[in-house]
PyMOL commands that place a pseudoatom at each C-alpha (Angstrom):
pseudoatom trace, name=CA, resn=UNK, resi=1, chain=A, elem=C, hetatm=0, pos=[-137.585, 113.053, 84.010]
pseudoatom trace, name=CA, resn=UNK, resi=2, chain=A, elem=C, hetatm=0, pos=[-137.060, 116.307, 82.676]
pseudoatom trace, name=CA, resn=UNK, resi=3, chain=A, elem=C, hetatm=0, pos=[-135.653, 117.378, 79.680]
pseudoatom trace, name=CA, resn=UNK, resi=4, chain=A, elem=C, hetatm=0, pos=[-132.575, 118.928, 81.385]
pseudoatom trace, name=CA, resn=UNK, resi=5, chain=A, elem=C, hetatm=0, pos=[-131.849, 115.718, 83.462]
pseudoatom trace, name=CA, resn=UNK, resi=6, chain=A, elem=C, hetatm=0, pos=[-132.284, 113.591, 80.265]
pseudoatom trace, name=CA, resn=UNK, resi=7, chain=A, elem=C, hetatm=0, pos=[-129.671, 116.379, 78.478]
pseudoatom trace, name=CA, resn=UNK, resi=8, chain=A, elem=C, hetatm=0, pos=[-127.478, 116.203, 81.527]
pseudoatom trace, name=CA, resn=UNK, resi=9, chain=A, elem=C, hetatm=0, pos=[-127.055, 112.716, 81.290]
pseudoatom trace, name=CA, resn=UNK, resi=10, chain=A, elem=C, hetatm=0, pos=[-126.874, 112.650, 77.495]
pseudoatom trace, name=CA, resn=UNK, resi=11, chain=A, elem=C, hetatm=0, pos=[-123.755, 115.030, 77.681]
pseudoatom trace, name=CA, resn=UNK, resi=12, chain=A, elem=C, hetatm=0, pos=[-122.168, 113.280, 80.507]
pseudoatom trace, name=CA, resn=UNK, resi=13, chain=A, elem=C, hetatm=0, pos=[-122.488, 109.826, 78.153]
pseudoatom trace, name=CA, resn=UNK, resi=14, chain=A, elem=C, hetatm=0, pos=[-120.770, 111.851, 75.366]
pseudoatom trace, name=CA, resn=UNK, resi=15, chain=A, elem=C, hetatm=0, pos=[-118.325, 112.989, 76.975]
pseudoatom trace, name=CA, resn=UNK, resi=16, chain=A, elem=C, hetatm=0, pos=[-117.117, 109.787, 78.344]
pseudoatom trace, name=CA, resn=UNK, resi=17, chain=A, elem=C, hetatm=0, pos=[-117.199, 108.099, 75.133]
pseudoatom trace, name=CA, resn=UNK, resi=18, chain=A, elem=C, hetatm=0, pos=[-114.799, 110.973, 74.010]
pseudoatom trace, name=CA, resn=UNK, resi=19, chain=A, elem=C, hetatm=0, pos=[-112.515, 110.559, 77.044]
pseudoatom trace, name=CA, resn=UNK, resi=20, chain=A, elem=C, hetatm=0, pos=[-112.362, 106.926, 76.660]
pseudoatom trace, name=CA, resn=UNK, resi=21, chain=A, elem=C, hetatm=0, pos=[-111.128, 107.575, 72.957]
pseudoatom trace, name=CA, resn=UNK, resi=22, chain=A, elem=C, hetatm=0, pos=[-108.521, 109.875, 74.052]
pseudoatom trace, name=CA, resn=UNK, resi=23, chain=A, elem=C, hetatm=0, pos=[-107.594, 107.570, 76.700]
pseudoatom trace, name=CA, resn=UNK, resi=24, chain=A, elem=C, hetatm=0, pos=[-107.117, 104.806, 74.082]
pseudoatom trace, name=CA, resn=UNK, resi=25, chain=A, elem=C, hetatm=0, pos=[-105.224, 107.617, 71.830]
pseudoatom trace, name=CA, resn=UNK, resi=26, chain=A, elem=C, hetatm=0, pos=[-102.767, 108.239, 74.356]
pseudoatom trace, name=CA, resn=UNK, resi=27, chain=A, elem=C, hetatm=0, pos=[-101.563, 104.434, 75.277]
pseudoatom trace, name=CA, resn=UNK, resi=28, chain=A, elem=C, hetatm=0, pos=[-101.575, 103.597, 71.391]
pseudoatom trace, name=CA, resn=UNK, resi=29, chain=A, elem=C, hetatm=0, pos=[-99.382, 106.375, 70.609]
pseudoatom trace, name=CA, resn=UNK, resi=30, chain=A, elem=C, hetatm=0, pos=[-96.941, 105.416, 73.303]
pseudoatom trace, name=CA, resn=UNK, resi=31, chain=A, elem=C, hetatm=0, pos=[-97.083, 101.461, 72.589]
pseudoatom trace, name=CA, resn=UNK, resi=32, chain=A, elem=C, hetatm=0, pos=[-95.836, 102.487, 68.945]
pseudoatom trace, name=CA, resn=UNK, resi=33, chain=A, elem=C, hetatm=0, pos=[-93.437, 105.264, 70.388]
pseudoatom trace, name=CA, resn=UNK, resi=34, chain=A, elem=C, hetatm=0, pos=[-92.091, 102.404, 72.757]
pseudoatom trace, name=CA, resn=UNK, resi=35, chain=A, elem=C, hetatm=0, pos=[-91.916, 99.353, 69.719]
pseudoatom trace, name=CA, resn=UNK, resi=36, chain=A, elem=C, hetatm=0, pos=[-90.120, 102.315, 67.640]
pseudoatom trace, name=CA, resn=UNK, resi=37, chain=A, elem=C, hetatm=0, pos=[-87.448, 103.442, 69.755]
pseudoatom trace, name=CA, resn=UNK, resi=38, chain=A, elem=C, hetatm=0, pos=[-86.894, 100.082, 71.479]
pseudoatom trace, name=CA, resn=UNK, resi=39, chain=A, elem=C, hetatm=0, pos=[-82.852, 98.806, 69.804]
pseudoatom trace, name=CA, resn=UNK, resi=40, chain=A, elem=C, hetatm=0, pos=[-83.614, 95.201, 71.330]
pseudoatom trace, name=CA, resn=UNK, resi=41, chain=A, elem=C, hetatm=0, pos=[-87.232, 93.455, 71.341]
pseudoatom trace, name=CA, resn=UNK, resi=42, chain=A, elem=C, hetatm=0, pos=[-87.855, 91.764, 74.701]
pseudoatom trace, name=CA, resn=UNK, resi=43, chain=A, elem=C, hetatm=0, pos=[-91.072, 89.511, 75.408]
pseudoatom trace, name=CA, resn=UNK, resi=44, chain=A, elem=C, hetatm=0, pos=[-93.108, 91.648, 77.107]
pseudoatom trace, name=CA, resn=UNK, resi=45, chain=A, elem=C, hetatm=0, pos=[-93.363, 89.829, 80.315]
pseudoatom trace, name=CA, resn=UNK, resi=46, chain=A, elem=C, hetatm=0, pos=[-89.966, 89.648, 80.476]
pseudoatom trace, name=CA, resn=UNK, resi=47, chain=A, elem=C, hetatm=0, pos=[-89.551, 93.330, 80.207]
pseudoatom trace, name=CA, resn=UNK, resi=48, chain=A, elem=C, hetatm=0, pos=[-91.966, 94.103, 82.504]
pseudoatom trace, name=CA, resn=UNK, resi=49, chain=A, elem=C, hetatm=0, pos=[-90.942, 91.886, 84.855]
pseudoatom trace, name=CA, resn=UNK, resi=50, chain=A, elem=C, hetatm=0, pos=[-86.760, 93.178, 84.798]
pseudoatom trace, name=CA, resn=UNK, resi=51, chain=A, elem=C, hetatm=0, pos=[-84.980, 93.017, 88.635]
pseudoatom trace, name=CA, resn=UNK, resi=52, chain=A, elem=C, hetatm=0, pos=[-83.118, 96.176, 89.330]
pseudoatom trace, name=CA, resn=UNK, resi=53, chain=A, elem=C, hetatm=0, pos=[-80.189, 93.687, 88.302]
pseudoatom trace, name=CA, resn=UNK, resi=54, chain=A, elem=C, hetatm=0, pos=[-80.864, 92.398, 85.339]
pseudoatom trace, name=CA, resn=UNK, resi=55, chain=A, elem=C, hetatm=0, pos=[-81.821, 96.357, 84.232]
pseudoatom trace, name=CA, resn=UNK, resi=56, chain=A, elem=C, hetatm=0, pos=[-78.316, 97.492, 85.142]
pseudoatom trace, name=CA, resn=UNK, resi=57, chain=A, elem=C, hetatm=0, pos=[-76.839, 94.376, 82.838]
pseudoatom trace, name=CA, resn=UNK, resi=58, chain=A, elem=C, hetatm=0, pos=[-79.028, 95.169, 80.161]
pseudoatom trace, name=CA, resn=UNK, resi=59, chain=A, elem=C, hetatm=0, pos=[-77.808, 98.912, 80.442]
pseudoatom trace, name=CA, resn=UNK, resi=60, chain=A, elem=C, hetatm=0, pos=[-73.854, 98.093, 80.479]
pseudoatom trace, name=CA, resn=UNK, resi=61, chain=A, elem=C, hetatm=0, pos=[-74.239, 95.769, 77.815]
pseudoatom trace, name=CA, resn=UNK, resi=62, chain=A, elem=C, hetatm=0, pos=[-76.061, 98.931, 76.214]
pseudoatom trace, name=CA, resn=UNK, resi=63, chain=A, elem=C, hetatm=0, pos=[-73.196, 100.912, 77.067]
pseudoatom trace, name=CA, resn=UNK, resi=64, chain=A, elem=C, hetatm=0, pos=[-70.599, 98.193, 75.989]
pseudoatom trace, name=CA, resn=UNK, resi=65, chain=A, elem=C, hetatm=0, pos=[-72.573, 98.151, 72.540]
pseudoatom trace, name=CA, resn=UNK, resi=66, chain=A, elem=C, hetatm=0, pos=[-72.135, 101.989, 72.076]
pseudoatom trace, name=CA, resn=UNK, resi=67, chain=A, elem=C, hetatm=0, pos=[-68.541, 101.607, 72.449]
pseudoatom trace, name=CA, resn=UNK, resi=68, chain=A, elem=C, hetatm=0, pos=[-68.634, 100.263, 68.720]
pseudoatom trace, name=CA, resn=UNK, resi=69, chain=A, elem=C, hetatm=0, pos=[-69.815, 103.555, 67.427]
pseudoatom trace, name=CA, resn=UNK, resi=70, chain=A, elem=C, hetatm=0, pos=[-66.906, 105.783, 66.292]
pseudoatom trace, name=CA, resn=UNK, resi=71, chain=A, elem=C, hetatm=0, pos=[-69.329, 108.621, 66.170]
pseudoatom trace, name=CA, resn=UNK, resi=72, chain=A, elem=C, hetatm=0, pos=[-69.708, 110.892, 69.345]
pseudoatom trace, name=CA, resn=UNK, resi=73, chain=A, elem=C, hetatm=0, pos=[-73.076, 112.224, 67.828]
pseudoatom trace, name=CA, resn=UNK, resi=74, chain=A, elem=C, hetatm=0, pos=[-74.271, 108.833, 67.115]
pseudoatom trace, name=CA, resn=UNK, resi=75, chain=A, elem=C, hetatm=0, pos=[-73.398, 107.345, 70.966]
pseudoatom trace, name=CA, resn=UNK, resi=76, chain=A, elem=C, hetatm=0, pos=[-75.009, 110.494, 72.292]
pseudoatom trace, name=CA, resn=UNK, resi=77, chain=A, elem=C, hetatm=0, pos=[-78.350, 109.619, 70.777]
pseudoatom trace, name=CA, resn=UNK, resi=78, chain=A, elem=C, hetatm=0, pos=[-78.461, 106.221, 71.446]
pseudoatom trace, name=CA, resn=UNK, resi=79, chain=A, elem=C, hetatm=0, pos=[-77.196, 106.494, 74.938]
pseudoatom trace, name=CA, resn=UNK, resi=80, chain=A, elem=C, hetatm=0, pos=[-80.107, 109.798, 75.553]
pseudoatom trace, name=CA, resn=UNK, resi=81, chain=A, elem=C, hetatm=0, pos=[-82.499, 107.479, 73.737]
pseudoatom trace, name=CA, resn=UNK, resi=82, chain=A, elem=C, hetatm=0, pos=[-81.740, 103.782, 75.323]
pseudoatom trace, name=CA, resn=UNK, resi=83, chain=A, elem=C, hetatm=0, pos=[-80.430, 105.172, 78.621]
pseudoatom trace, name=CA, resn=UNK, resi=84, chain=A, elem=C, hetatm=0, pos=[-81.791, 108.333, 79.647]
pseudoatom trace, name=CA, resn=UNK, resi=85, chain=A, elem=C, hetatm=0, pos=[-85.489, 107.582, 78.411]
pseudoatom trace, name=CA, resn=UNK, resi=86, chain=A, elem=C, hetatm=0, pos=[-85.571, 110.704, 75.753]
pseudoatom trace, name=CA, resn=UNK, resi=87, chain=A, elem=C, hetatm=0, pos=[-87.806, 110.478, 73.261]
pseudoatom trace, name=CA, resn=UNK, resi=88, chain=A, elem=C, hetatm=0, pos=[-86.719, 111.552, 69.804]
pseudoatom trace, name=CA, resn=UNK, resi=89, chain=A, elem=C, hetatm=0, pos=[-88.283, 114.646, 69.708]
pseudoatom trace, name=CA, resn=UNK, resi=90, chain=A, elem=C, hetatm=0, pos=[-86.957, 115.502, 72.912]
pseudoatom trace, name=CA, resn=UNK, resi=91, chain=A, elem=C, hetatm=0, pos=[-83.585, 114.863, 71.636]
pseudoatom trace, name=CA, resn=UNK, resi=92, chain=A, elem=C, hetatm=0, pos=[-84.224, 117.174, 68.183]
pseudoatom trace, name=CA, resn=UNK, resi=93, chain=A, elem=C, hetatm=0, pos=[-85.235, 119.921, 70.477]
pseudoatom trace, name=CA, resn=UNK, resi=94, chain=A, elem=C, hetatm=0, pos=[-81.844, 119.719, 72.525]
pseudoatom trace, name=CA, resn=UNK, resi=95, chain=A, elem=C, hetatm=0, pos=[-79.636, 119.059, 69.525]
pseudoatom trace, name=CA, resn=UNK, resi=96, chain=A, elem=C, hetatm=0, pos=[-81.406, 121.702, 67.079]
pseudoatom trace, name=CA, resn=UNK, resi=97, chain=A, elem=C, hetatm=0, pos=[-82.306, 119.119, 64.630]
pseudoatom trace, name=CA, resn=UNK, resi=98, chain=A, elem=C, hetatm=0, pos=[-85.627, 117.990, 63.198]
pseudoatom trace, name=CA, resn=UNK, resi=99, chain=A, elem=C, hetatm=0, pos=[-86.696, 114.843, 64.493]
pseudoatom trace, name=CA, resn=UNK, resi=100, chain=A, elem=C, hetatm=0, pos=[-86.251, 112.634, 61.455]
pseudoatom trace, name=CA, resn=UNK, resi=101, chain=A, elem=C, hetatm=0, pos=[-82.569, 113.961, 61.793]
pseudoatom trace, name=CA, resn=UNK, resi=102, chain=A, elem=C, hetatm=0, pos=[-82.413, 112.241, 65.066]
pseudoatom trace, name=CA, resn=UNK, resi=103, chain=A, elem=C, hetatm=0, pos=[-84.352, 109.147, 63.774]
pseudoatom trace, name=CA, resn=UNK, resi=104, chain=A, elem=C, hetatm=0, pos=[-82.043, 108.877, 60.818]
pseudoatom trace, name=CA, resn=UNK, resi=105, chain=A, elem=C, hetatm=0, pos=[-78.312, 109.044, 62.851]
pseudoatom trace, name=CA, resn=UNK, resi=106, chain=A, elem=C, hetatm=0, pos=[-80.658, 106.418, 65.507]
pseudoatom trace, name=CA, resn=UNK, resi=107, chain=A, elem=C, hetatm=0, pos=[-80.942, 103.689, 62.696]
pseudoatom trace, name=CA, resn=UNK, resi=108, chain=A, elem=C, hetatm=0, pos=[-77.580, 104.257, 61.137]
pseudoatom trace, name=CA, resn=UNK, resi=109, chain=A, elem=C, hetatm=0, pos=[-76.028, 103.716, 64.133]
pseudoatom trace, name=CA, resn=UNK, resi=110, chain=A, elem=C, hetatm=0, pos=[-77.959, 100.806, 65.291]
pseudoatom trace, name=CA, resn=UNK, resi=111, chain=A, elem=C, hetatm=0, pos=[-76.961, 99.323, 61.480]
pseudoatom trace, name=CA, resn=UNK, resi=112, chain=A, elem=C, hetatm=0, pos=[-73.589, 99.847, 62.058]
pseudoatom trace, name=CA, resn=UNK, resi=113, chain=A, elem=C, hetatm=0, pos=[-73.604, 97.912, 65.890]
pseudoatom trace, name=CA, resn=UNK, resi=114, chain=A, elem=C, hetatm=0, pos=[-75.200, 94.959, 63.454]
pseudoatom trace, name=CA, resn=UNK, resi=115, chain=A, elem=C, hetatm=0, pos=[-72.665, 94.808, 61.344]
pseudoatom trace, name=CA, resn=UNK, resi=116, chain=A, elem=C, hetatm=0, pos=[-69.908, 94.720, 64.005]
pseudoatom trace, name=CA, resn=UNK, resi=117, chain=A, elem=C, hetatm=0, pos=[-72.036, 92.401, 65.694]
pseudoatom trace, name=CA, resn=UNK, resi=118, chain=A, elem=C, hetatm=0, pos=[-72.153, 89.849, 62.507]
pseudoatom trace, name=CA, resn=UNK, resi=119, chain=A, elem=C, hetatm=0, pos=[-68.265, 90.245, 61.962]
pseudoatom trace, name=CA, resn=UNK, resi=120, chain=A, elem=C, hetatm=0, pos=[-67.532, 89.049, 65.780]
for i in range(1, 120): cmd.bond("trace and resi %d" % i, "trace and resi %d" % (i + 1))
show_as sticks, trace
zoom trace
């Protein structure tokens, strides 16, 4: 072979070891966006698996949970977050807040559905 077939194939090797990596980069990065911004764990079958049913219970019963919040701000991320499919810095960019701002009101709120939860 000659040397620019061997360097040809060299590069093409290279570069799909580096596209792999990004590949892998990109679905890690949204498994750990998903296990962050997810209020209620599901088995993973399960969730994959949802009818068009049981996803319109699950997003009442989302709904019906919100309804404990006293604070619009607070229902409006969680519904945008749980609902809608935003991601939090998608939500930071709308409100004009930094994205720990968002993340912040997120878990408060979620604390306070707990503790209404544990008092029923």
């Amino acid at each position: 072979m000659s040397l620019e077939i061997e360097e040809t194939i060299g590069a093409m090797d290279t570069y799909r070891i580096l596209l792999k990596r990004m590949a892998w980069r990109i679905q890690y990065a949204a498994k750990v966006r998903r296990k962050k911004e997810c209020l209620v764990e599901f088995d993973e079958y399960v969730y994959t698996t949802q009818s068009f049913l049981q996803d319109m219970v699950s997003k009442y019963y989302l709904l019906d949970l919100l309804s404990l919040l006293s604070s619009n701000k607070e229902k409006y991320i969680l519904q945008k977050i749980y609902i809608d499919g935003f991601t939090e810095l998608e939500l930071a960019k709308e409100l004009n807040i930094s994205q720990q701002a968002v993340n912040k009101c997120k878990k408060k709120a979620i604390q306070t559905i707990r503790q209404k939860i544990a008092t029923f």
